[in-house]
C-alpha positions as CSV (number, residue, x, y, z in Angstrom):
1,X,17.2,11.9,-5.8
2,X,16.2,8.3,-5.4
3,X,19.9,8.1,-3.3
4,X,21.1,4.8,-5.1
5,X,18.4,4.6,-8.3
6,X,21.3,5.6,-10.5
7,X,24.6,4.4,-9.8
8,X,27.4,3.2,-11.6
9,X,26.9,0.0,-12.6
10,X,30.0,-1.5,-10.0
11,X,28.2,0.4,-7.2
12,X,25.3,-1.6,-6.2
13,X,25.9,-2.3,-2.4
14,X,22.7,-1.6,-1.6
15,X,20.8,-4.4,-3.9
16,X,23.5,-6.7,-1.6
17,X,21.3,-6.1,1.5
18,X,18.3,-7.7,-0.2
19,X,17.5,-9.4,3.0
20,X,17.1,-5.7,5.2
21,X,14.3,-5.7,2.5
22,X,12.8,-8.8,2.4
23,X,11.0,-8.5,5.7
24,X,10.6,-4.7,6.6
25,X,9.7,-3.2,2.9
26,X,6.5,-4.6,1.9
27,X,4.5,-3.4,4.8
28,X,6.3,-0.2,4.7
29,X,5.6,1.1,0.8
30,X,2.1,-0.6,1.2
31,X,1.1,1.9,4.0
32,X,2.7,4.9,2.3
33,X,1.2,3.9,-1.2
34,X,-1.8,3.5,0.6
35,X,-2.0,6.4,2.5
36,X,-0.5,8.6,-0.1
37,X,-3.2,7.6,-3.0
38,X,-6.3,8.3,-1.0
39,X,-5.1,11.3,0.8
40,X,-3.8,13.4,-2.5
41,X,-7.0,12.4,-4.1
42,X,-9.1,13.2,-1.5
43,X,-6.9,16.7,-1.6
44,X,-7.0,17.2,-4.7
45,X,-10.6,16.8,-4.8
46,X,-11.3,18.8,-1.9
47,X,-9.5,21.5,-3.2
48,X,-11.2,21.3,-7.2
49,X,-14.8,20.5,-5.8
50,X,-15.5,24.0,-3.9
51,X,-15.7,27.3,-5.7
52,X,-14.3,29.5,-2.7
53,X,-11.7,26.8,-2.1
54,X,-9.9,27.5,-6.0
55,X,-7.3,30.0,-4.7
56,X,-3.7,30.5,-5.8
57,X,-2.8,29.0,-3.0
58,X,-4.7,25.9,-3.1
59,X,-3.4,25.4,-6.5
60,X,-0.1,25.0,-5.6
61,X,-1.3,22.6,-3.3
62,X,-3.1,20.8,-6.1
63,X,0.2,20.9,-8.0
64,X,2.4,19.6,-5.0
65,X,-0.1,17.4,-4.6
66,X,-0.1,15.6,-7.8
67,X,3.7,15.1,-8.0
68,X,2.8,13.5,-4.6
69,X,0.6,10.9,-5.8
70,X,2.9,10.3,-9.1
71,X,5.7,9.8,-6.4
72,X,3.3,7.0,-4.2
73,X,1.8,5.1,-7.5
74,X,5.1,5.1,-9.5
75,X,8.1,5.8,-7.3
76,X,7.8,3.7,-4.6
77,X,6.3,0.8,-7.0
78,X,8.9,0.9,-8.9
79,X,11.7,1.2,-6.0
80,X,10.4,-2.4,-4.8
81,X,10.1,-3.8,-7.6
82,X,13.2,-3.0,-8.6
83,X,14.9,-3.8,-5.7
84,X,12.9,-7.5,-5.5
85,X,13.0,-8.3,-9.4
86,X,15.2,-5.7,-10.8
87,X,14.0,-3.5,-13.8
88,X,11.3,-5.2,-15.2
89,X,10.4,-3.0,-18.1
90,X,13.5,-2.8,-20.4
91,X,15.9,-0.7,-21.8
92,X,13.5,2.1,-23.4
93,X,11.3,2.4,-20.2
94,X,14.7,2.8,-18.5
95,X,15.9,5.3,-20.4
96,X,11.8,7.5,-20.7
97,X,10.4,6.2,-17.4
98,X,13.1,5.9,-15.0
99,X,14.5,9.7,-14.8
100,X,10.7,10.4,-13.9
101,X,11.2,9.5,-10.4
102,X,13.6,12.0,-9.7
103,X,11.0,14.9,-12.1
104,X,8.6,13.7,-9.7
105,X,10.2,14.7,-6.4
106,X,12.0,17.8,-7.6
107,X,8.2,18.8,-8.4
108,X,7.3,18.2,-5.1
109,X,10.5,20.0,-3.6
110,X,9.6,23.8,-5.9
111,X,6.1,23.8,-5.5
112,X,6.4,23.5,-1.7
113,X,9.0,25.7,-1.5
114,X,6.8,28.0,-4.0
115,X,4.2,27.8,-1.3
116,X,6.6,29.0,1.8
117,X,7.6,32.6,-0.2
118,X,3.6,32.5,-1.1
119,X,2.5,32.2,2.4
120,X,6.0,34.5,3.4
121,X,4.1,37.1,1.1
122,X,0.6,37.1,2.3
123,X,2.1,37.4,6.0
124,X,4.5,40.2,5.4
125,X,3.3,42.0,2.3
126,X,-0.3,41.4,2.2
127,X,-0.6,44.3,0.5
128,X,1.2,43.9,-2.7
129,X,-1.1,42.2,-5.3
130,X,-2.0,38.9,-4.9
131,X,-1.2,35.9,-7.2
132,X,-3.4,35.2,-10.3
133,X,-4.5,31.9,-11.0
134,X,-2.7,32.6,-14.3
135,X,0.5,33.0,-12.6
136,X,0.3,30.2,-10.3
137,X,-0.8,28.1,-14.1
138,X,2.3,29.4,-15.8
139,X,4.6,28.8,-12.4
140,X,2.3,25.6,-11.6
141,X,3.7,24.6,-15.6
142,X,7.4,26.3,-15.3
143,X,8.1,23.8,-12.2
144,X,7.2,20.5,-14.3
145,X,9.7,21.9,-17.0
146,X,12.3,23.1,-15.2
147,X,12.1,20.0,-12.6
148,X,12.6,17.4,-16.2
149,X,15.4,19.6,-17.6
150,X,17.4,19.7,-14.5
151,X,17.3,16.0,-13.0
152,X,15.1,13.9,-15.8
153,X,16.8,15.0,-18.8
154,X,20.6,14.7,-17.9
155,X,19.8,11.1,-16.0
156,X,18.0,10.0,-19.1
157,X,21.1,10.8,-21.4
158,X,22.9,8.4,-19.3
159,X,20.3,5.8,-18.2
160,X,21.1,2.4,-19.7
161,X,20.0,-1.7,-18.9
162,X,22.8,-3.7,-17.1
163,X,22.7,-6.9,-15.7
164,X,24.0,-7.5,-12.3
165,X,24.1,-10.9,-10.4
166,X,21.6,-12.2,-13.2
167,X,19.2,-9.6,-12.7
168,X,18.4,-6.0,-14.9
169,X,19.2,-3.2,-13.3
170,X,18.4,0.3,-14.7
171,X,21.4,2.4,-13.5
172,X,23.2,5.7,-15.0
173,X,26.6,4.8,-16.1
174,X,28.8,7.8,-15.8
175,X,31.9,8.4,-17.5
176,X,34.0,8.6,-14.1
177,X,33.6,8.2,-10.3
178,X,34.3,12.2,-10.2
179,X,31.2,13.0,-12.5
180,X,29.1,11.0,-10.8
181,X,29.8,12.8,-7.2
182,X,29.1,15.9,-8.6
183,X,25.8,14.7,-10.2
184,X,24.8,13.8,-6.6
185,X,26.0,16.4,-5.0
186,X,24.5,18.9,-7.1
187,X,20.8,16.7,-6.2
188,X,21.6,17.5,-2.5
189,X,22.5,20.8,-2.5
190,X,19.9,22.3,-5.1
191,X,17.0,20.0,-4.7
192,X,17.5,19.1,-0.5
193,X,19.7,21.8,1.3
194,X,18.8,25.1,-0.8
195,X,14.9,24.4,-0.8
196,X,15.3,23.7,3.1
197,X,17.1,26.7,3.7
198,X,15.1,29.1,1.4
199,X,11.7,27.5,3.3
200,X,13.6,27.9,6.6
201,X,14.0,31.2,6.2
202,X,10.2,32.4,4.9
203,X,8.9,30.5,7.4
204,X,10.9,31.8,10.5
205,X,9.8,35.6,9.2
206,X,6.6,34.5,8.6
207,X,6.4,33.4,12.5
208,X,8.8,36.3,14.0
209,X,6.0,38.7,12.0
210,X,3.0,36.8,13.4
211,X,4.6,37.1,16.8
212,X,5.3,40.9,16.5
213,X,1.7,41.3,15.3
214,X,0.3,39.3,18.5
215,X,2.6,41.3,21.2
216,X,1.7,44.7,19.6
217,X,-2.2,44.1,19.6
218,X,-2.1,42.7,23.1
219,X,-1.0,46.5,24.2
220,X,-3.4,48.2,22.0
221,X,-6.6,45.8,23.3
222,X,-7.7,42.8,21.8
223,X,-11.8,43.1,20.2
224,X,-13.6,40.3,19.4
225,X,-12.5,40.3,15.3
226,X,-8.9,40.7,16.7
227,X,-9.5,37.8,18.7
228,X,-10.4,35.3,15.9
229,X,-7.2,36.9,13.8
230,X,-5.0,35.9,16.3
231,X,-6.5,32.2,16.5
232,X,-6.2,31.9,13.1
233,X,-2.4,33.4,13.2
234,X,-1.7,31.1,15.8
235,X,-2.8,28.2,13.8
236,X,-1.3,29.4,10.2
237,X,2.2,29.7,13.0
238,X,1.2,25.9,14.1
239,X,1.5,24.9,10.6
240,X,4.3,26.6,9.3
241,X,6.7,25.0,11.9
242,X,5.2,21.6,11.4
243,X,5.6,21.2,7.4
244,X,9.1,23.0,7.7
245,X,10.2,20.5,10.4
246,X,8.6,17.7,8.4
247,X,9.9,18.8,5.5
248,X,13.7,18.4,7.3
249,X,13.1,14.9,9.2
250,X,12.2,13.4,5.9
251,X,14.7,14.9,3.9
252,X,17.9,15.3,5.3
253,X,18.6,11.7,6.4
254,X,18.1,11.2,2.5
255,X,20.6,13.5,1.7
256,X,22.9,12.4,4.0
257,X,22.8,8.7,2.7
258,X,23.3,9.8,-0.9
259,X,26.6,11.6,-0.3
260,X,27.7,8.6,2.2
261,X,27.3,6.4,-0.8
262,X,29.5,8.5,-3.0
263,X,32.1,10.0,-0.7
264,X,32.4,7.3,2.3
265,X,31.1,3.8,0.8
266,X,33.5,1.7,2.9
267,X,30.6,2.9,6.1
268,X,27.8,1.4,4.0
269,X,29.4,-1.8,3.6
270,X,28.1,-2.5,7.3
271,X,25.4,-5.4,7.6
272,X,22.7,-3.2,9.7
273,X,23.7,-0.6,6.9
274,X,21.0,-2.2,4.7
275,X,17.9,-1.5,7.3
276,X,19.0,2.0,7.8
277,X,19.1,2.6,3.9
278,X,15.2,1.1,4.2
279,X,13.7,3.2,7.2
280,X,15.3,6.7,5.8
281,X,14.2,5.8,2.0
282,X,10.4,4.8,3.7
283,X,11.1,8.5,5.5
284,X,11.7,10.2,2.2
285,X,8.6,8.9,0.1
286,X,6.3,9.0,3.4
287,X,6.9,12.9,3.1
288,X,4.5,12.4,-0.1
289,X,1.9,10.9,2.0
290,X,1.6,12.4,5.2
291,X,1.2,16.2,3.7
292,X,-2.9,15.6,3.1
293,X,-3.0,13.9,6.9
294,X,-1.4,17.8,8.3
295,X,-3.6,19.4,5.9
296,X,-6.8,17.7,6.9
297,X,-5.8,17.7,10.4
298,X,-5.2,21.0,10.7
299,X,-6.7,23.3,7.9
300,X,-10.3,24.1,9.1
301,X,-10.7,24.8,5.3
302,X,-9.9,21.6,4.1
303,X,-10.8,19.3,7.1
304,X,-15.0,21.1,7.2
305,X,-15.1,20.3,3.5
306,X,-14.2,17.2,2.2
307,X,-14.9,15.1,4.8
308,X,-18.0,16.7,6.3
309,X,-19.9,16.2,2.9
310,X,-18.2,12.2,3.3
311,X,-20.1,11.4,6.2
312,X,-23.4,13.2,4.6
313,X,-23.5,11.0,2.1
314,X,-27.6,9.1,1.8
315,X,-27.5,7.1,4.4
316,X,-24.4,7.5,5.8
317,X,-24.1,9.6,9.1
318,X,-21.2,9.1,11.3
319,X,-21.5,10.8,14.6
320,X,-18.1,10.2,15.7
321,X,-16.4,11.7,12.1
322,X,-18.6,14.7,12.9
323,X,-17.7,15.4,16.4
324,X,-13.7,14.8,14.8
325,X,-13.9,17.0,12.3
326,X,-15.8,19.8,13.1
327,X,-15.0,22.7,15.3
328,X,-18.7,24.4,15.4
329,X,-21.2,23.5,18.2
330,X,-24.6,22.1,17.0
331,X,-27.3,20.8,18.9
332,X,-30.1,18.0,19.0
333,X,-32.6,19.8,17.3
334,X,-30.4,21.2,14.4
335,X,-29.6,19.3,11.7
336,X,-26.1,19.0,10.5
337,X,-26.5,20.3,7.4
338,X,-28.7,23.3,8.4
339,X,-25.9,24.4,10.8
340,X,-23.4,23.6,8.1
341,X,-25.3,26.5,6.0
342,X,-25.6,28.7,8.7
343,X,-21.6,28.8,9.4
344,X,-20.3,31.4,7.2
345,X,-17.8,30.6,4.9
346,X,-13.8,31.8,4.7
347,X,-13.3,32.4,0.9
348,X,-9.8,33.2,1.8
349,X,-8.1,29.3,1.8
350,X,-5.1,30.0,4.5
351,X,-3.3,26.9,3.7
């Protein structure tokens, strides 16, 4: 799903554009390599460090959010240098690590799309029984499998070393232009337009429910524990719609590109073609960063952990991080960590 990683070996337009790159790409991958390695760690961490904050959940977000950070350290590395110096690492790497991009993303695609139905279910059915952490293991471990036998594994069979122009490319020869277009189509439609719709779907139920739910309690009379239910609905609503329309920004240009290469080349021939490739390929790997800046921004769970504790640290007390972070009032004479103790904690991680 790299959308031009793997072409046939007379199909390399896009290397031609080496210029649109030259200038635009290095600050672009830095900040989303960047950005993407600290903020899966620190999710990753925030979600392992606290006892109440190990739900199913939050393990799928774990999961997503290590095919994230293989997606920023090895994908988009490996795009640049590719596109800069060509394939650097010869013809076994290209045939084991190469197909790994594409695992990596798929990953990505099934666990979020995992976590939609799971949030779909807590919304609507939140009385059937919950997810185990050995389920969530076994589906956390199913995803990785399924993700390498349905991208890595055919991709790998055909991945070989060509030079181009002087330079090693790592491309996936095909035995005809018609194979090909059905490889990539089938990338599009089960990996980009099925997940989107599935997670299109959960989500708008999840928000049509919510929104039943608040119109039906504002008739009956609202008490104060309703009150707090409905702030935290409207939030969980808030967050739904943001990380489904994230989720379509960043990965339907991508899809687009990839069937324009195969079914209507002669438009990408065009000059400005090249920096239009750049800016929706930057799109499509920023989606791996920018999930731990929604999460942290707007899950009270995750943002009143991790980086409360940060800026508690010895000697290190940030006034301003504290005042950004938390929600809960606090006054001169209480110390931070005192009220921190006081606030009771939600075992129930809503995100």
């Amino acid at each position: 799903m790299q959308g031009g990683n793997f072409t046939h070996p007379q199909n390399v337009t896009q290397f031609d554009s080496i210029s649109s790159y030259t200038e635009l790409a290095p600050p672009l991958f830095t900040a989303i390599i960047s950005v993407g390695l600290i903020g899966n760690l620190m999710l990753i961490y925030t979600a392992l460090r606290w006892p109440e904050m190990r739900t199913p959940c939050n393990y799928l977000i774990v999961n997503n959010a290590s095919a994230d950070l293989c997606v920023v350290l090895i994908g988009a590395p490996m795009r640049i240098v590719e596109v800069y110096h060509g394939w650097p690492l010869g013809e076994l790497a290209c045939q084991i690590l190469a197909p790994t991009q594409d695992v990596f993303v798929v990953v990505s695609v099934l666990t979020y799309t995992l976590i939609a139905w799971e949030r779909h279910r807590a919304v609507l059915t939140p009385f059937k029984p919950k997810l185990t952490l050995r389920t969530i293991t076994i589906a956390s471990v199913s995803i990785w499998i399924v993700s390498y036998l349905s991208t890595g594994l055919p991709i790998a069979l055909h991945c070989n070393l060509h030079t181009i122009q002087g330079t090693p490319r790592c491309l996936a020869t095909f035995t005809s232009d018609i194979t090909r277009q059905i490889y990539e189509s089938y990338l599009v439609i089960f990996f980009i337009i099925l997940p989107l719709l599935l997670q299109t779907y959960a989500y708008s139920r999840v928000v049509h429910c919510l929104r039943r739910k608040g119109v039906e309690r504002s008739f009956s009379g609202s008490t104060r524990g309703s009150v707090k239910r409905k702030s935290k609905k409207r939030k969980l609503i808030r967050v739904t719609i943001l990380m489904m329309i994230l989720f379509q920004v960043c990965y339907i240009p991508r899809g687009v590109l990839m069937l324009l290469y195969e079914f209507a080349r002669e438009l990408t021939t065009h000059p400005f073609f090249g920096r239009i490739d750049l800016f929706f390929m930057a799109l499509y790997y920023a989606k791996h960063a920018i999930n731990p800046i929604i999460l942290f921004t707007v899950s009270t769970d995750f943002r009143t952990r991790f980086p409360c504790r940060l800026t508690n640290v010895g000697k290190w007390n940030f006034p301003m991080f504290k005042s950004v972070f938390l929600t809960r009032k606090s006054t001169l004479n209480t110390p931070f960590m005192e009220a921190e103790q006081k606030q009771p904690i939600n075992v129930e991680a809503k995100l």
